[in-house]
C-alpha distance (Angstrom), angle and dihedral (degrees) to the residues before:
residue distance angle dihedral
X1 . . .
X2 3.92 . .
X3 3.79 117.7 .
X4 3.65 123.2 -128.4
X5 3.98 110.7 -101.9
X6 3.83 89.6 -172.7
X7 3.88 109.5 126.8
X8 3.25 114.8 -133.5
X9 4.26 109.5 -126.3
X10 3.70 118.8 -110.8
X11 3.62 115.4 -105.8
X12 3.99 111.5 -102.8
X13 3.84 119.2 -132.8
X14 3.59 133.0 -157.8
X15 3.69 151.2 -155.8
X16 3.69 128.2 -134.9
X17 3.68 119.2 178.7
X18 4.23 120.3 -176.8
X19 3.85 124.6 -156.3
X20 3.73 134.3 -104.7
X21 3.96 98.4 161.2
X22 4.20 109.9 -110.3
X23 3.81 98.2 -27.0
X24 3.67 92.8 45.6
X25 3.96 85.1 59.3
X26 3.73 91.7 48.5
X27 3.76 88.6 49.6
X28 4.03 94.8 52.2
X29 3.81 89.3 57.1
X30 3.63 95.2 56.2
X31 3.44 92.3 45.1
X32 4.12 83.2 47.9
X33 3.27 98.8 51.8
X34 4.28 93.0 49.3
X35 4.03 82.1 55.9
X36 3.62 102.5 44.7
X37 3.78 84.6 57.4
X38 3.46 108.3 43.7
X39 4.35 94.8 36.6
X40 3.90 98.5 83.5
X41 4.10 94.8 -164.4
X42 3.47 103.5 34.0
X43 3.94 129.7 98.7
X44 3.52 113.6 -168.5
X45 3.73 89.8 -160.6
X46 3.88 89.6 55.6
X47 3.85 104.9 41.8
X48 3.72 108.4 135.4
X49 3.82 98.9 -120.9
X50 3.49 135.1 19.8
X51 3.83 132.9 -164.6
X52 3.93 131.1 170.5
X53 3.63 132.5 168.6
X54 4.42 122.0 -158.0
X55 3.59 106.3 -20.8
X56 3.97 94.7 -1.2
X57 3.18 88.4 59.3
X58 4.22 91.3 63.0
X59 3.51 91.8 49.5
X60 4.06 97.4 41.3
X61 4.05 82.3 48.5
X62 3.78 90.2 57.3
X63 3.75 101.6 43.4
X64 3.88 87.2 52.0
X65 3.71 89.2 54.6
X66 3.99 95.7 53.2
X67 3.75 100.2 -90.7
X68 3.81 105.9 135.4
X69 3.48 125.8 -148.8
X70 3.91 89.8 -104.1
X71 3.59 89.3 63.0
X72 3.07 99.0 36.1
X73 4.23 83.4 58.3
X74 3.70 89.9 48.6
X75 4.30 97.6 48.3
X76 4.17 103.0 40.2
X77 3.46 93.7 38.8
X78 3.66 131.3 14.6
X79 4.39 77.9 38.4
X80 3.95 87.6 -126.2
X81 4.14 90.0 153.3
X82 3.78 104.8 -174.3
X83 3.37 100.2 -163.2
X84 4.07 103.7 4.5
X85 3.99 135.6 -9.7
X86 3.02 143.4 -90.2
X87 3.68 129.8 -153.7
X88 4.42 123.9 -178.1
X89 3.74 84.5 -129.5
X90 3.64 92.6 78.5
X91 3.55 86.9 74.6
X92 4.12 93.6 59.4
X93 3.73 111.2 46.4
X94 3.92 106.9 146.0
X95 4.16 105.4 -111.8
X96 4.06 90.0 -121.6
X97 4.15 86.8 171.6
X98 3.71 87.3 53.4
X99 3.94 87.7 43.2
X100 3.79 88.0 47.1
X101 3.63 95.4 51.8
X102 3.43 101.8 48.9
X103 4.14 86.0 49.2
X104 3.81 91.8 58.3
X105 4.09 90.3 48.9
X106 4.27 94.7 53.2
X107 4.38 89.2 80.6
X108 4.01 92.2 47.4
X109 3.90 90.9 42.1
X110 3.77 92.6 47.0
X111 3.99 92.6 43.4
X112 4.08 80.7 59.1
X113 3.58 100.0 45.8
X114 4.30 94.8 48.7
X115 4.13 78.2 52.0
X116 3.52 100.9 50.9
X117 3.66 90.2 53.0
X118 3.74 100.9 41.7
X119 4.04 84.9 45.1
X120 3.88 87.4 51.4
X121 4.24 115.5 10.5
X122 3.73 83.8 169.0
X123 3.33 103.3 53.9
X124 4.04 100.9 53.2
X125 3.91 128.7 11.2
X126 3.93 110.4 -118.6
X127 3.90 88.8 -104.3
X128 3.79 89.4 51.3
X129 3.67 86.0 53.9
X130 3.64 93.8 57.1
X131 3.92 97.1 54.9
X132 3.75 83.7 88.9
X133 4.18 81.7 81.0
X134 4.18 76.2 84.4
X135 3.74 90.0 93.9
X136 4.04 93.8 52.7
X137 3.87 74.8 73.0
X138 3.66 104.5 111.6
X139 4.31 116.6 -115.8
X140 3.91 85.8 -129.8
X141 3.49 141.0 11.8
X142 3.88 92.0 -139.0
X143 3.54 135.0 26.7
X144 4.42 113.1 -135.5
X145 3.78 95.3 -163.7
X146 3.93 84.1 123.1
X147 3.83 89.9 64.7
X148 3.20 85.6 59.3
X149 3.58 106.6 49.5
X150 3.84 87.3 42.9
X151 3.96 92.1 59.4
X152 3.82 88.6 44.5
X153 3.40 86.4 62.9
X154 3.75 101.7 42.2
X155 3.77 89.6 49.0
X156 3.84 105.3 47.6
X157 4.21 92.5 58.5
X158 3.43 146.1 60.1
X159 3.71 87.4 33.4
X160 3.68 99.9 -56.4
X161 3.52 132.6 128.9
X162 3.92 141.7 -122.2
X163 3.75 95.2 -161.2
X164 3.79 133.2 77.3
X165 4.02 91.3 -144.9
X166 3.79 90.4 61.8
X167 4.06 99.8 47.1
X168 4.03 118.5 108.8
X169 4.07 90.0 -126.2
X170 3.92 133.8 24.3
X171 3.48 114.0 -83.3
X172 4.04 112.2 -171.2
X173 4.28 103.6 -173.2
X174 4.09 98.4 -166.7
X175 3.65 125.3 -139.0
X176 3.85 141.6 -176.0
X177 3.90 105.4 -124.4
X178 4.37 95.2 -149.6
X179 3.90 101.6 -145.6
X180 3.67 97.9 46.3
X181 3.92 98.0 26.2
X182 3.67 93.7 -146.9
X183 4.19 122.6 130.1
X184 3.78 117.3 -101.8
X185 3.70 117.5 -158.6
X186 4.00 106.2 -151.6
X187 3.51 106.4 -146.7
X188 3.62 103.0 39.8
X189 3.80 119.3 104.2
X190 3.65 115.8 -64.2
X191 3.94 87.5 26.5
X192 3.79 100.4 46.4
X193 3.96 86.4 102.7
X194 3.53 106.0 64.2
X195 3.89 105.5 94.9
X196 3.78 116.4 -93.4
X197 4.44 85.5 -118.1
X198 2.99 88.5 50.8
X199 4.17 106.2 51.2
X200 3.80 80.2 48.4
X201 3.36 99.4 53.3
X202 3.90 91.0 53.4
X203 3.71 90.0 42.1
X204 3.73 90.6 60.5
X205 3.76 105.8 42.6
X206 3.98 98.8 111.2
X207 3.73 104.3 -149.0
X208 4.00 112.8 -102.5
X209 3.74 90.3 8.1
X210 4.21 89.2 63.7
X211 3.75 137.2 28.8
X212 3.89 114.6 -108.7
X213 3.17 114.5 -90.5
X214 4.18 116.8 -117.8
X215 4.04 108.9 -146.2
X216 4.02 110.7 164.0
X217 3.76 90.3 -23.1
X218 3.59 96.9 -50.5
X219 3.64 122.4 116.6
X220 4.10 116.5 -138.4
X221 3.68 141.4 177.7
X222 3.75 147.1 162.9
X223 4.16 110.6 -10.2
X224 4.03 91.6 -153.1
X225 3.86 78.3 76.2
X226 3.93 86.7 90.7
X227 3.97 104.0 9.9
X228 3.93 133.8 12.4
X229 3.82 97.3 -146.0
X230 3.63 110.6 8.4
X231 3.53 88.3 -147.8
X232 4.16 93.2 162.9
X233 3.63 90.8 66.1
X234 3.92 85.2 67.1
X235 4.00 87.0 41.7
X236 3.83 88.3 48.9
X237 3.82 91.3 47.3
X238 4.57 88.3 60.9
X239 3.64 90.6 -97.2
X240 3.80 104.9 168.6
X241 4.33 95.6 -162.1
X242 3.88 125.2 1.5
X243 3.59 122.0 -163.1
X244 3.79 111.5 -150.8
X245 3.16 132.6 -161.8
X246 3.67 118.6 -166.5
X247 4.19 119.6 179.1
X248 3.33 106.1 179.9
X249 3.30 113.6 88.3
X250 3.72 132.1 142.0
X251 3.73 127.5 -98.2
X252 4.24 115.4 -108.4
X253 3.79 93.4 -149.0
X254 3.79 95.9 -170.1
X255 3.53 91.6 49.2
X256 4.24 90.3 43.9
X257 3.11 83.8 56.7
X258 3.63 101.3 54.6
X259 3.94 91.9 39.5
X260 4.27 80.3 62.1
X261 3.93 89.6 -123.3
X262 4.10 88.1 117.6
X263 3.86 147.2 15.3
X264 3.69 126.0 -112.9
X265 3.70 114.7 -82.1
X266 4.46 93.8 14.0
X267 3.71 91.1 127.2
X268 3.72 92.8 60.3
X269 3.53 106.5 39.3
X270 3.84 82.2 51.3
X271 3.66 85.1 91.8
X272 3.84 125.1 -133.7
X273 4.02 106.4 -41.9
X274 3.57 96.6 56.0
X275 3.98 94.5 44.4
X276 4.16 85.6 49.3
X277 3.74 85.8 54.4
X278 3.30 93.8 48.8
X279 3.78 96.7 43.7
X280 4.33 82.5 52.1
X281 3.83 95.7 48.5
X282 3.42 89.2 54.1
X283 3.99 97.5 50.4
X284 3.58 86.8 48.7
X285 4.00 106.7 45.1
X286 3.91 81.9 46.8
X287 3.90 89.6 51.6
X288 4.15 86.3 48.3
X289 3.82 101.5 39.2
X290 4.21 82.5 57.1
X291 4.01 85.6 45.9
X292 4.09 96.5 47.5
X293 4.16 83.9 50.9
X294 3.98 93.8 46.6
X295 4.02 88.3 49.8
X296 3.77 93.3 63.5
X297 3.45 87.2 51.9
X298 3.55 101.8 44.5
X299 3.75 97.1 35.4
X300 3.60 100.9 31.4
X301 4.03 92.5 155.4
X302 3.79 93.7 55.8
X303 3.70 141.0 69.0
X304 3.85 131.8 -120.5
X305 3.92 119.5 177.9
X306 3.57 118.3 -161.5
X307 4.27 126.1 -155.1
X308 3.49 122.8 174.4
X309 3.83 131.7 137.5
X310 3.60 128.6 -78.2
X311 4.09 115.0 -96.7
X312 3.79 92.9 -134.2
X313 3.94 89.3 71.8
X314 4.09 115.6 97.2
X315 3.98 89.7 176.1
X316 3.61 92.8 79.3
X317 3.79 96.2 45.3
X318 3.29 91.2 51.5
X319 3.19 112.5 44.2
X320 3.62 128.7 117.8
X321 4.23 119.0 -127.3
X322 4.14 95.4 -161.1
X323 3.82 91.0 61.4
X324 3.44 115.9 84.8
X325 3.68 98.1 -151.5
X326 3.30 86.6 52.5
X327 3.83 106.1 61.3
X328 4.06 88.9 46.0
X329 3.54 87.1 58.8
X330 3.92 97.0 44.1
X331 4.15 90.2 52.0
X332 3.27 93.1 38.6
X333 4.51 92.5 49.7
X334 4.29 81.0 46.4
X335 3.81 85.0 53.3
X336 3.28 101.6 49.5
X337 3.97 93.3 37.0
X338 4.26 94.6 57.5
X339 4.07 83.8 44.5
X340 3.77 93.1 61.3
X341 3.69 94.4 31.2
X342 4.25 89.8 54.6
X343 3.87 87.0 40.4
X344 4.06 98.6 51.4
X345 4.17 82.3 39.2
X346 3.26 99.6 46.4
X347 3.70 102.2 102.2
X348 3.63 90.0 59.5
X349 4.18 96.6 37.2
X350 4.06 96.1 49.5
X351 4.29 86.4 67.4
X352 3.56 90.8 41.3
X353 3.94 89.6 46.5
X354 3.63 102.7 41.4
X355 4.07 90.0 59.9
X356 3.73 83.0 67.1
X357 3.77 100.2 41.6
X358 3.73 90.5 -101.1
X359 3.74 122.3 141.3
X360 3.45 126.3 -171.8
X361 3.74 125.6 -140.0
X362 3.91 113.1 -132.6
X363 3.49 93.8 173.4
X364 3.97 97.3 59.9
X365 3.87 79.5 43.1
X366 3.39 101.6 54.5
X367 4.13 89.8 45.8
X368 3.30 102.6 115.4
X369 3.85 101.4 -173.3
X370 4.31 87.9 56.5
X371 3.75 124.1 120.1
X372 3.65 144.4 162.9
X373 4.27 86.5 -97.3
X374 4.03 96.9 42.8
X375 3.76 94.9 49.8
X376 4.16 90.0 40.0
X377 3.63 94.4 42.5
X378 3.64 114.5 -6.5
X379 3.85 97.1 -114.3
X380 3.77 135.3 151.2
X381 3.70 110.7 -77.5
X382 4.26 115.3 -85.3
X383 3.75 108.7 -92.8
X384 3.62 101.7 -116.0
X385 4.12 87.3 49.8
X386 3.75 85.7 52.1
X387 3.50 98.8 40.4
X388 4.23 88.5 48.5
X389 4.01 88.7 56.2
X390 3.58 98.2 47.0
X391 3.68 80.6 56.6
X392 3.24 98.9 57.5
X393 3.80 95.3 38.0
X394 3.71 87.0 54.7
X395 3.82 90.3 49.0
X396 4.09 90.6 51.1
X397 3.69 88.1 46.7
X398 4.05 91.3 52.9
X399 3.59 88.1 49.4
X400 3.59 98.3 51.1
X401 3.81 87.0 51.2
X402 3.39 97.5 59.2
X403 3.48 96.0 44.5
X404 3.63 94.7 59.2
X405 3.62 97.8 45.5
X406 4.16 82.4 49.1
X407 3.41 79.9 52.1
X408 3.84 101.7 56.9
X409 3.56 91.9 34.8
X410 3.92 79.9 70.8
X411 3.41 101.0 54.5
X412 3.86 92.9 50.2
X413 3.44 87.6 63.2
């Protein structure tokens, strides 16, 4: 009887990356950088497909273009630019054409309104007239052209490329196209030719907070609009597993403030930007809690992995992306959050993994002196790390105190 000399196929993995705006981006590369290290078989500059939506859609661009996750580390946020820099700021620059536009349009739009309501006083009062003044509003408060002249940069040197048809590995950037509403995924045929800058650019303009971005006459923005990961493009694509990591997730206040990262009542005296984020995280993490669910049914011979951080943790929300100190300590919280997450998972992960030819390293795990700087550099832990586990330490050594003098307390009696 003849043997089969078929070869079976090697599984295909995949990347999905959420959104989260600047700090969400900072917060996938910690997270990252934990799972390049502890994934023995897996090269996050050679996964087989790619996909990324706002800021995961920056980083996802960058690992398909050869940028590993220790780079990545030492550009966005210790601002270690290898060949140029690159500052958060890029991401608010006020949209003064949009601005300008809308300035120029107020004399034509009042000229309308005065003849509306001379045309027809019973129809509208005056001041009912004059709510047309609503489109003066401007489309975006700020205008993230810079982005993409920064990634243009980035991608057309050092033997990187600009242009989805040239990449090693599929990289679908996804998009929410504003007339029609539907998702676009840059990259895939038909909209493989729009520059790899450019798809991200689109794919990160948050609507209000950015202007609409204009690619081939089309106007895009923010692809969370319709999913937070987008995870079935990868699926779609013949991915076998997908790790996904999603950072946008929306603060459990009650909880927060049990954990002791918060006061009472923080969130709303917070005023209005950090309630809208809140009020967004939550439409979206509902959106991808119902997505996760409808993978297993419509994929129920493949694997998706999900990491994102823990809802009880005010830190992240509040941090702040223009300090320095600040992003260190947000990559270096994601880092340490996907370590203890793989570590108290790991029993049911190594199966999973091992299908795949993934193994995962316990040891580097279970290292309890490791951080982003040590393994990048081998320095002497950040202070706020160190002074967080003498803390602790000093808490564990109070405790053992008392129980000991509880203890011979007892035996006096």
């Amino acid at each position: 009887m003849k043997q089969s000399t078929e070869l079976k196929s090697a599984p295909r993995i995949g990347l999905a990356l959420g959104g989260g705006g600047p700090l969400g981006g900072i917060y996938e590369i910690g997270a990252l950088r934990a799972l390049d290290e502890a994934l023995d078989g897996l090269d996050f500059n050679n996964v087989d497909v790619y996909v990324g939506v706002n800021s995961g859609s920056f980083v996802a661009a960058n690992l398909a273009n050869q940028v590993t996750t220790a780079q990545l580390c030492r550009i966005f946020v210790r601002s270690e630019a290898e060949v140029h820099p690159f500052h958060p700021e890029v991401f608010y620059r006020p949209a003064l054409r949009e601005y300008g536009n809308r300035l120029l349009a107020v004399p034509k739009l009042i000229s309308t309104a005065i003849n509306r309501f001379v045309n027809n006083p019973y129809d509208q009062s005056l001041l009912e007239a004059m709510t047309i003044l609503a489109q003066a509003a401007p489309a975006g408060l700020f205008d993230n052209e810079g982005l993409h002249d920064y990634l243009r940069r980035a991608f057309t040197m050092l033997g990187r490329t600009n242009d989805f048809r040239q990449l090693k590995h599929r990289l679908y950037v996804v998009a929410a196209d504003v007339e029609s509403t539907e998702a676009v995924c840059f990259g895939a045929p038909g909209f493989d030719h729009v520059p790899i800058s450019r798809a991200v650019q689109a794919s990160t303009a948050s609507p209000g907070l950015y202007v609409p971005v204009d690619v081939d006459g089309r106007y895009y923005v923010d692809g969370t609009l319709r999913k937070g990961l987008h995870a079935s493009v990868a699926f779609e694509d013949g991915a076998d597993l997908v790790l996904a990591v999603n950072p946008q997730v929306p603060i459990d206040a009650s909880a927060a403030v049990r954990a002791g990262t918060m006061q009472p009542g923080d969130l709303t005296r917070s005023g209005m930007p950090n309630l809208l984020s809140q009020m967004f995280r939550t439409m979206v993490y509902s959106r991808m809690q119902s997505g996760i669910a409808q993978y297993a049914r419509d994929y129920p011979d493949k694997d998706i992995l999900l990491f994102e951080p823990t809802r009880d943790d005010a830190k992240l929300f509040f941090s702040n992306v223009f300090s320095f100190q600040s992003r260190r300590m947000v990559c270096e919280h994601a880092y340490q959050m996907t370590r203890r997450d793989l570590l108290s998972r790991a029993d049911e992960l190594e199966p999973k993994l091992a299908k795949y030819g993934i193994k995962l390293r316990r040891d580097r795990l279970e290292d309890e002196q490791r951080t982003i700087s040590t393994s990048l550099y081998g320095e002497l832990l950040p202070l706020y790390v160190a002074k967080g586990r003498k803390k602790q330490a000093e808490k564990g050594k109070l405790a053992s105190g008392l129980s000991n003098v509880t203890h011979l307390f007892s035996r006096a009696q």
